[in-house]
C-alpha positions as CSV (number, residue, x, y, z in Angstrom):
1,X,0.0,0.0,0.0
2,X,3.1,2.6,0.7
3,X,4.5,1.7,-2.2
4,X,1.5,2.3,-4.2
5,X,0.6,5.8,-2.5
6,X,3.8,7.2,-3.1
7,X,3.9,6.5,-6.6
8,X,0.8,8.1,-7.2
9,X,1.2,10.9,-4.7
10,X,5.0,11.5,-4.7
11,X,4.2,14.9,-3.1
12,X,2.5,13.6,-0.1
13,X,5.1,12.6,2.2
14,X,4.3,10.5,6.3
15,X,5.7,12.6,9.0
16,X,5.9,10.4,11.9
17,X,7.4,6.6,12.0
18,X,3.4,5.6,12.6
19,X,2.6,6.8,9.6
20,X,-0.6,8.1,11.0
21,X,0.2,12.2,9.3
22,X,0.3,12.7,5.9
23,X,1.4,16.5,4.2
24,X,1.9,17.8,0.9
25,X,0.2,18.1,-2.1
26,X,-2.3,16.0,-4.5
27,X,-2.1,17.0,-8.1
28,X,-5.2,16.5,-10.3
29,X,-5.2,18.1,-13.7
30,X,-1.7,19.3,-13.9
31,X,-2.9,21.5,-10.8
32,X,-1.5,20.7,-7.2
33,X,-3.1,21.0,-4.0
34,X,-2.0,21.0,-0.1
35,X,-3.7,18.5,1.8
36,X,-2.7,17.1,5.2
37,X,-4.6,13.9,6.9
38,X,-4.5,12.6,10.2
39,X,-5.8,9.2,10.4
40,X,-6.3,7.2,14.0
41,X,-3.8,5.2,15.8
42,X,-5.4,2.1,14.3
43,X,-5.1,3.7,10.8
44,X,-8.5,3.0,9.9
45,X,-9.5,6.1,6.9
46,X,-13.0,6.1,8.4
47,X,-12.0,8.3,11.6
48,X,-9.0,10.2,9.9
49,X,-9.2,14.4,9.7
50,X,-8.6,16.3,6.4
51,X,-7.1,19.9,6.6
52,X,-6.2,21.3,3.2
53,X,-5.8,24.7,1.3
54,X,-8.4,27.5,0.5
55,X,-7.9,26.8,-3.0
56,X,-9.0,22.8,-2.2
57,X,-11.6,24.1,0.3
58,X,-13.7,26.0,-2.4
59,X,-13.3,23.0,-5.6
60,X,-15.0,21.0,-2.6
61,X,-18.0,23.2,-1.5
62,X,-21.1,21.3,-2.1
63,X,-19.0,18.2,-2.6
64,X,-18.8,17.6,1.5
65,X,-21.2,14.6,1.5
66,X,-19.4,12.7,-1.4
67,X,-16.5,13.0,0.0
68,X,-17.8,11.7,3.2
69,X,-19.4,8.8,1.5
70,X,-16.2,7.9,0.1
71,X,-14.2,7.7,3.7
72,X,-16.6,5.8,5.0
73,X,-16.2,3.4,2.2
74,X,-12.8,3.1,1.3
75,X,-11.0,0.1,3.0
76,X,-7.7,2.1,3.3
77,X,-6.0,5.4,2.4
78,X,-4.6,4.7,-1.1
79,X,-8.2,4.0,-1.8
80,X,-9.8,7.5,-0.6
81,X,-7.3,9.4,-2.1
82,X,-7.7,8.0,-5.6
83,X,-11.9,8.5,-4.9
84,X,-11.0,12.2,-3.7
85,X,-9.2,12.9,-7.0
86,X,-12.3,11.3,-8.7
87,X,-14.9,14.2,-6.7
88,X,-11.8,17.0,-7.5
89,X,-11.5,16.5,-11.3
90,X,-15.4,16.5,-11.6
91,X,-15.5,20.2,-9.5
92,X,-12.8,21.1,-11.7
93,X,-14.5,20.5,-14.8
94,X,-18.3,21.8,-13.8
95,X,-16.0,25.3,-12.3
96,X,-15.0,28.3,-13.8
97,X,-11.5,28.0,-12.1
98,X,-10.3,24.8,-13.9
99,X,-8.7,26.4,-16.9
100,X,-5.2,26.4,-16.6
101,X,-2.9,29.6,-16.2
102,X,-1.7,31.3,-19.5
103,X,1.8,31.5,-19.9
104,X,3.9,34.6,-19.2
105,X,3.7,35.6,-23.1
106,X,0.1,35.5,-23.0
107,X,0.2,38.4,-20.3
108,X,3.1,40.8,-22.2
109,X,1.4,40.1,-25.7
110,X,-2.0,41.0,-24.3
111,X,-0.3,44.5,-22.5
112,X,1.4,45.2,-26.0
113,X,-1.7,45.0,-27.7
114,X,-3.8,47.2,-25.5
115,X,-0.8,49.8,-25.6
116,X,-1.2,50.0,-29.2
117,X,-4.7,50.3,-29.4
118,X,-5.3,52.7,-26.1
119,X,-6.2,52.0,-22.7
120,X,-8.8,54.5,-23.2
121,X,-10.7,52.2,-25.3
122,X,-10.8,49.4,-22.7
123,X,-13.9,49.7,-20.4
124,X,-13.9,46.9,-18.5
125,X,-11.3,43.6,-18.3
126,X,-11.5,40.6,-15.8
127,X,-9.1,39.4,-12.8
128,X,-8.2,37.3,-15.1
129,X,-7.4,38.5,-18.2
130,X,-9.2,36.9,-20.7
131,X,-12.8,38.8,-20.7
132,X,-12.5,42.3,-22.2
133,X,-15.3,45.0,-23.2
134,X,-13.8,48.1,-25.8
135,X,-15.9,51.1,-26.4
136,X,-16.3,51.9,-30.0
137,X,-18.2,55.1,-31.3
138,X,-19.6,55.3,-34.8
139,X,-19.5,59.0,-37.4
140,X,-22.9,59.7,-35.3
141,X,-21.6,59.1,-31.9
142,X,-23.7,56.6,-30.6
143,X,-21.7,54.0,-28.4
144,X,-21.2,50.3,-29.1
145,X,-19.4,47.9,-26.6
146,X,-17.1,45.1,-28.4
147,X,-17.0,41.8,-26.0
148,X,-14.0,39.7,-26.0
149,X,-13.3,36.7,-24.9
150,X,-9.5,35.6,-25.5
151,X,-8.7,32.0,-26.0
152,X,-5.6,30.6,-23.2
153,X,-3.6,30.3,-27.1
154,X,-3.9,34.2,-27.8
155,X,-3.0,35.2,-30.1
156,X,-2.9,31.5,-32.4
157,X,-6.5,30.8,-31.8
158,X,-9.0,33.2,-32.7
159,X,-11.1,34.9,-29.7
160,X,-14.6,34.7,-29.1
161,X,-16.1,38.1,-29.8
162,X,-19.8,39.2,-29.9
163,X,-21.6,42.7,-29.7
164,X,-25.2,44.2,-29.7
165,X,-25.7,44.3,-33.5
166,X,-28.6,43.2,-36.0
167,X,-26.3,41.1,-38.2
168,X,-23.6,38.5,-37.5
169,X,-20.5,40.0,-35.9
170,X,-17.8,38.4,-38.8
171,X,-14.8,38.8,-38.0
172,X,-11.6,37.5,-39.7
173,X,-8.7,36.7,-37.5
174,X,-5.4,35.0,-38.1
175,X,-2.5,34.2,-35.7
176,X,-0.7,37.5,-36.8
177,X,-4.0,39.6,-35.5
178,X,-4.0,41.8,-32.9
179,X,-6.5,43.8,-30.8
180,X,-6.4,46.7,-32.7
181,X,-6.9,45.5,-36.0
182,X,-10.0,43.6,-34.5
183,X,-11.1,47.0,-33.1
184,X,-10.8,48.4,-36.8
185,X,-13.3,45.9,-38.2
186,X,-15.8,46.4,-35.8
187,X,-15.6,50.0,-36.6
188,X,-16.3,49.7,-40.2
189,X,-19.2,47.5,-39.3
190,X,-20.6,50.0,-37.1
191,X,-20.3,52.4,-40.3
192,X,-22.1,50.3,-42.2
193,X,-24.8,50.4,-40.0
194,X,-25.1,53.9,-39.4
195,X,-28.0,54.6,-41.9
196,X,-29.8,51.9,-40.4
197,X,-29.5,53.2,-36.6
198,X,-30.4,56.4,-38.2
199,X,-33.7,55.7,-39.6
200,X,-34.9,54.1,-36.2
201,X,-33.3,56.8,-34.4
202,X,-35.4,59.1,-36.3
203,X,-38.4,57.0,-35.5
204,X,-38.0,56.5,-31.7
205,X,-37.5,60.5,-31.2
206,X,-40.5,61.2,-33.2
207,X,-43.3,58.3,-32.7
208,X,-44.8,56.4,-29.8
209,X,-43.2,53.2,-29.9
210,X,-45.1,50.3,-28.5
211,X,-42.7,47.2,-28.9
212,X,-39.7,47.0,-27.5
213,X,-40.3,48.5,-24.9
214,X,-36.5,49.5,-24.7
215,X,-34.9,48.5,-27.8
216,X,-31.7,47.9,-28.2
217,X,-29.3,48.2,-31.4
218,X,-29.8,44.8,-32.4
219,X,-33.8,45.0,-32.7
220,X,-34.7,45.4,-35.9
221,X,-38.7,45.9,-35.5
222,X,-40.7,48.9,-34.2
223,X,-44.4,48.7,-33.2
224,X,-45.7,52.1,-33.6
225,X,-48.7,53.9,-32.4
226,X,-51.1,55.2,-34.8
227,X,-54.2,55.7,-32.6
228,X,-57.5,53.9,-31.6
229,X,-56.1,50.9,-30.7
230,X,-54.7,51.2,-34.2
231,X,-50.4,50.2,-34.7
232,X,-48.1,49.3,-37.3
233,X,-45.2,47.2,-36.9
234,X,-42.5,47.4,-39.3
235,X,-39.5,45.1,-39.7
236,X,-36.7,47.3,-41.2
237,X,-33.5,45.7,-43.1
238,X,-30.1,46.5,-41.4
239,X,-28.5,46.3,-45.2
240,X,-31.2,47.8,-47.1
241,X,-33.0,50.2,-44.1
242,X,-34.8,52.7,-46.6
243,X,-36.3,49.9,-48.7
244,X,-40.1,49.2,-47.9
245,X,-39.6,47.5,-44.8
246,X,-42.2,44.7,-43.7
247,X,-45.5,45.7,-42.8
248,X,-48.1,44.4,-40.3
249,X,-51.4,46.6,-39.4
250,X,-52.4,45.6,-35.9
251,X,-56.3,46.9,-34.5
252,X,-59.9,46.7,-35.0
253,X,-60.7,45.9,-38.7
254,X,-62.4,48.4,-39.7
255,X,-59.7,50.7,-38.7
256,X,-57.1,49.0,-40.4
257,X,-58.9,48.3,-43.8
258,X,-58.6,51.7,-44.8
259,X,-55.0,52.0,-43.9
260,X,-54.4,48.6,-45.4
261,X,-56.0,50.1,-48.7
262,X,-53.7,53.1,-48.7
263,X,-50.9,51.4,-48.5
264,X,-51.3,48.6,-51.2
265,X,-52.5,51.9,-53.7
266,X,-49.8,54.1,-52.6
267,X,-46.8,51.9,-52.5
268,X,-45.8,52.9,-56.0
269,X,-44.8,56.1,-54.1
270,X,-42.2,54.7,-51.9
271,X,-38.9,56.7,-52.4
272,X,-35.8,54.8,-51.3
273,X,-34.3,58.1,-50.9
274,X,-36.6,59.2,-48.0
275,X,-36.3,57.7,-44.4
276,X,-39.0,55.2,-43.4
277,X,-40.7,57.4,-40.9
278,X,-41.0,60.0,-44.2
279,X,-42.2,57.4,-46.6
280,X,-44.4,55.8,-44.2
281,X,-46.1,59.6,-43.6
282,X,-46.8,59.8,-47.4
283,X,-47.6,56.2,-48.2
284,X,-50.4,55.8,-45.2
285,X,-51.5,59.6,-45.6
286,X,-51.4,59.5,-41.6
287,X,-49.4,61.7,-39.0
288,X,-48.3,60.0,-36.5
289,X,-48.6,60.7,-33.2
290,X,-45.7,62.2,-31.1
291,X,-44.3,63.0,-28.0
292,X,-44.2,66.3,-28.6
293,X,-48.0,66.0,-29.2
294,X,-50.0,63.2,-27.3
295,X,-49.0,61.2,-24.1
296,X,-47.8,57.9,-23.7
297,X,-50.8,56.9,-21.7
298,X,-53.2,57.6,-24.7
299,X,-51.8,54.4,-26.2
300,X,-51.1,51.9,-23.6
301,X,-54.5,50.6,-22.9
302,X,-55.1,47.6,-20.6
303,X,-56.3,44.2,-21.7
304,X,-59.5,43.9,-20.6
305,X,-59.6,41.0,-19.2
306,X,-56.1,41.1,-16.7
307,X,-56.7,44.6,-17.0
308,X,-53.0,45.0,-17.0
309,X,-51.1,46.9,-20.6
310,X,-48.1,44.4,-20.2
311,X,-47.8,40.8,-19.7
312,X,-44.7,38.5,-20.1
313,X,-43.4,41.3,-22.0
314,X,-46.1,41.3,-24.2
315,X,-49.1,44.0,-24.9
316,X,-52.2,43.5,-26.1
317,X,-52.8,43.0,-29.9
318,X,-55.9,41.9,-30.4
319,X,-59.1,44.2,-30.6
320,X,-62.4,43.6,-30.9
321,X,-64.0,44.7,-34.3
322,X,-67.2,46.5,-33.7
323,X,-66.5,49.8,-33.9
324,X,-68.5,50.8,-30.5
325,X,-66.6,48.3,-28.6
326,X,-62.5,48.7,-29.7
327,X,-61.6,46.8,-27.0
328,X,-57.8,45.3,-27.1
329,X,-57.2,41.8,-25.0
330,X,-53.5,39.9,-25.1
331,X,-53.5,37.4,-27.4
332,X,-52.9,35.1,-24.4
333,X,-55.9,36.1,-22.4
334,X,-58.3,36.2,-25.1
335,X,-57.0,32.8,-25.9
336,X,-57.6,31.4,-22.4
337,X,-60.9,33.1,-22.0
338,X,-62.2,32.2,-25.5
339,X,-61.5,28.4,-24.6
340,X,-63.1,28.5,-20.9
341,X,-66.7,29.4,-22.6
342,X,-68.8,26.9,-23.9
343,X,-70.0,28.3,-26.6
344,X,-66.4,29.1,-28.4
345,X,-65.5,27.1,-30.9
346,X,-61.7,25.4,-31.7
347,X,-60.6,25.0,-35.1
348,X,-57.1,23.4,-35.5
349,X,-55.4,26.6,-33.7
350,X,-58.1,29.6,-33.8
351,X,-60.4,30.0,-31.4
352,X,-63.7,31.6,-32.0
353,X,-66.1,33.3,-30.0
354,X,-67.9,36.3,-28.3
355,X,-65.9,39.7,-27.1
356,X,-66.1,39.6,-23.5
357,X,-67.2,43.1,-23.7
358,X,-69.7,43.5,-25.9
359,X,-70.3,39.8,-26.5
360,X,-70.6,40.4,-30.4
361,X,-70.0,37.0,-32.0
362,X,-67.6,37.0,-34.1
363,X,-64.2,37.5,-32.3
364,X,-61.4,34.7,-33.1
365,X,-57.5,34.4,-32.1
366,X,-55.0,32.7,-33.3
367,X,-52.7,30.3,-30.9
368,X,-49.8,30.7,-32.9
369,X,-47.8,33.5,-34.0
370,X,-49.5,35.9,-36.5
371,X,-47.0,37.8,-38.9
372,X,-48.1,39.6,-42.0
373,X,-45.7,40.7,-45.1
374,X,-46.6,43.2,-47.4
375,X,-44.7,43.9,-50.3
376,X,-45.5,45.0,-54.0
377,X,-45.9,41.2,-54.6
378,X,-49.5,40.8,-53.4
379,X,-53.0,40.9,-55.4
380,X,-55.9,42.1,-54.3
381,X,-59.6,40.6,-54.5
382,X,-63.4,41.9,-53.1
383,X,-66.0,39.5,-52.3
384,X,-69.7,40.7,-51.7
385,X,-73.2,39.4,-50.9
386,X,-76.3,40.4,-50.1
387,X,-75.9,39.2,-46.8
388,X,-72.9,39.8,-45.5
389,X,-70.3,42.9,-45.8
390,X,-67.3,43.0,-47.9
391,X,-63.9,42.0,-47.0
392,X,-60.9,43.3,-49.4
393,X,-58.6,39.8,-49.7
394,X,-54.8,39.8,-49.9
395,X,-53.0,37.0,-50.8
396,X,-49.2,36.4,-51.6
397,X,-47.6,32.9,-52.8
398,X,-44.2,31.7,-51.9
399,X,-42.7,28.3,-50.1
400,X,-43.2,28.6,-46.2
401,X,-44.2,26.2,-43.5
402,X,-48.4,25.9,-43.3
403,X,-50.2,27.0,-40.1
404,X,-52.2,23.9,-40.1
405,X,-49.7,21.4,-40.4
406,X,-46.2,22.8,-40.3
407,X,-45.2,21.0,-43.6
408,X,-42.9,23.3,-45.6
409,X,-44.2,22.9,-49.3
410,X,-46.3,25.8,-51.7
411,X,-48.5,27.3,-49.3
412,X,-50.8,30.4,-49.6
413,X,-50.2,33.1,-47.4
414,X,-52.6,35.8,-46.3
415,X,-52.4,38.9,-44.1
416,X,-52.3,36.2,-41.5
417,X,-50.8,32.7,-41.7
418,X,-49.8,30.6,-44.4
419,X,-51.7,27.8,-45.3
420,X,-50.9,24.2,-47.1
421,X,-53.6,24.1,-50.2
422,X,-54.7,20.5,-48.8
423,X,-54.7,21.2,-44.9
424,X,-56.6,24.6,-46.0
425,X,-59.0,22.4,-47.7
426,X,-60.2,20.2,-45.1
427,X,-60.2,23.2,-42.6
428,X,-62.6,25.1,-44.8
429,X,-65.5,21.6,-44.8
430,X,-64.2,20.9,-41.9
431,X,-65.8,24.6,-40.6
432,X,-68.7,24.1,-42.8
433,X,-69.4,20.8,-41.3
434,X,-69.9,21.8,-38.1
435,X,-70.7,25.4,-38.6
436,X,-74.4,26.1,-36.4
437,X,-75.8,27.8,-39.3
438,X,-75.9,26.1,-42.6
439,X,-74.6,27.8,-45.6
440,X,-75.7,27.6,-49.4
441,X,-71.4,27.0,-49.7
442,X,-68.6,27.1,-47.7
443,X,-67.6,29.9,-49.8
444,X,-70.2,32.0,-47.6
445,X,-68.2,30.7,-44.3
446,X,-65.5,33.3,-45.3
447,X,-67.8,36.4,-46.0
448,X,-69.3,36.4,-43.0
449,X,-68.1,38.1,-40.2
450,X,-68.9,35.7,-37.3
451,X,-67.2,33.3,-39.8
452,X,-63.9,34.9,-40.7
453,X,-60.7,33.0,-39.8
454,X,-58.4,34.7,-42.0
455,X,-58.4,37.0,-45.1
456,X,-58.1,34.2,-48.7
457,X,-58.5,35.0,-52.5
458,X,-61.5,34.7,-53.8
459,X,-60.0,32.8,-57.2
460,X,-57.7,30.6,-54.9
461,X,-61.2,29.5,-52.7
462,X,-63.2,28.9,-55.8
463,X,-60.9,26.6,-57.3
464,X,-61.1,24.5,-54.0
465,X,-64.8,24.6,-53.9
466,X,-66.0,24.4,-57.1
């Protein structure tokens, strides 16, 4: 047994002819330890005493128990030690402080670098060297933080860098790269974006913006108040920010038809030369409302049913459509509410029923996601009856994934989910079926209000019908 625990632990040396006190060090992963033991005059491992180092002391905090477990099972002291090597290389591995020390070169390359590129540039570095944040400031002086993370290799392997940005930080490094050079190309990225932070610059400083509720340089999408429950969120592109950005009208429907008519007749006049904020203005024929002009509370209207405006980071989006009620739930609680009353009824993932307000039948949500695209792609279609009111239909085709089944195949798409041409099919005799009022033709399902789960063309519903 001597023999065998001084070959493995050539650093941990008996002090007495007994053999009953062991000091000196344990090394597990190329990293040594002090650790004395003071075992019984009988030896036995089960009563012996462990003093060791601060350094040992933290690996083994919340390990105490295991460690027990292991003295009281192991038959001698060869044994324990090799089980307490076992608990240390798993604390070392789930801890922060396992990674070895760099070498000395790591430290004087890492000075030499930050002296060429300016300490006052670095705004914050760890106790141990290896996490960094630099300040950069773009040609309008907004400021961007760079994060580093510096591989124990520095400068060989590449660092791990990341920053708040709405495209992919891309950054080339090779081992001749230094900390300045990496500093350069985040500056010309920043520069590239600049037109882009402008134009939602100008739109936070000059709108009531909804969602986020404190964006950040990376978000791309603004939801901005127009007024009567009434908002437009727009999805602007960090490379192209002046094109027509994506579109989604958000309110009561007969508020947002007439703005969803301006804007598929007056995209023609969208000039790439304009901000969005401008082109927005001209397209929509609206002014929007600003801080300068309304307050913020005019806006932020509770749900009426957790009478609260935000919830999980999320406001309400949905509103009822009769234009003497208006009222706006969360798509969450109108969800929940809709599927607690008997009379709703569930059709794959919409939900239809009566506003809790006014209880006029005819209010629906979705389960999942709603997003809307409107580009200069779409046609437009009317349907009219006698009975029922008009709708105006948009419809765009493209490959996406169907709200009914999540297949990704040819799918129409409408102002609000995409649909599979087969999955669409049985949905629309599938509502006809067990629709309470019988219709002459399903076609009739979709022109009436109480009926409407989403916006469809009428040539694309004829073709399935007929």
């Amino acid at each position: 047994m001597e023999s065998s625990l001084v070959k493995d632990n050539p650093l941990l040396l008996p002090l007495n002819k007994e053999k009953t006190i062991y000091d000196g060090f344990i090394t597990v992963q190329e990293r040594d330890f002090r650790l004395r033991i003071l075992l019984p005059p009988d030896r036995q491992v089960k009563q012996a005493r462990l003093h060791c180092c601060w350094q040992l002391k933290h690996l083994l905090h919340g390990y105490e128990h295991i460690v027990k477990q292991r003295q009281q099972q192991s038959p001698d002291l060869v044994t324990f030690i090799l089980e307490l090597k076992t608990v240390l290389e798993v604390g070392l591995k789930s801890r922060h402080e396992c990674r070895s020390i760099p070498p000395p070169q790591y430290y004087a390359q890492l000075i030499s670098e930050m002296e060429t590129l300016g300490w006052g540039k670095l705004l914050f570095i760890d106790t141990e060297f290896r996490t960094l944040r630099l300040k950069a400031e773009d040609s309008s002086r907004r400021q961007h933080i760079l994060n580093i993370k510096l591989k124990s290799k520095h400068p060989v392997e590449a660092p791990e860098c990341s920053a708040d940005l709405p495209v992919p930080l891309a950054i080339t490094w090779t081992p001749q790269s230094t900390l300045e050079q990496l500093h350069s190309q985040f500056l010309l990225l920043l520069e590239s974006l600049t037109e882009f932070w402008d134009v939602l610059d100008e739109i936070d400083s000059k709108t009531w913006i909804l969602e986020p509720e404190k964006p950040s340089r990376s978000d791309t999408m603004r939801r901005i108040a127009i007024g009567n429950n009434t908002s437009i969120k727009v999805e602007v592109d960090p490379r192209h920010p002046k094109m027509l950005p994506e579109c989604c009208l958000l309110g009561a429907e007969h508020v947002v038809t007439p703005l969803r008519n301006k804007l598929n007749a007056n995209m023609h006049l969208w000039n790439p030369d304009s901000s969005v904020l401008h082109n927005l203005r001209d397209v929509l024929e609206i002014e929007f409302p600003s801080p300068a002009t309304h307050e913020k509370s005019s806006f932020s209207v509770e749900c009426g049913i957790c009478y609260s405006y935000r919830l999980e980071d999320a406001i309400p989006d949905q509103v009822c459509n009769d234009p003497r009620c208006g009222q706006p739930f969360h798509q969450a609680c109108l969800y929940e509410w809709l599927r607690a009353l008997p009379s709703s009824r569930q059709s794959f993932n919409i939900v239809f029923g009566e506003c809790p307000y006014c209880s006029k039948v005819g209010v629906f949500v979705f389960h999942k996601g709603v997003h809307c695209s409107l580009n200069r792609t779409h046609s437009s279609y009317l349907i009219s009856t006698n009975l029922y009111r008009a709708f105006s239909l948009h419809c765009i085709q493209f490959f996406s994934c169907c709200s009914l089944c999540d297949a990704q195949s040819e799918v129409f798409d409408t102002p609000y989910l995409s649909f599979n041409q087969r999955q669409f099919y049985d949905f629309v005799w599938e509502s006809f079926i067990y629709s309470p009022v019988r219709h002459k033709s399903p076609l009739h399902l979709f022109t009436k209000p109480s009926l409407v789960p989403h916006s469809i063309s009428f040539s694309f519903c004829f073709s399935l019908l007929r």
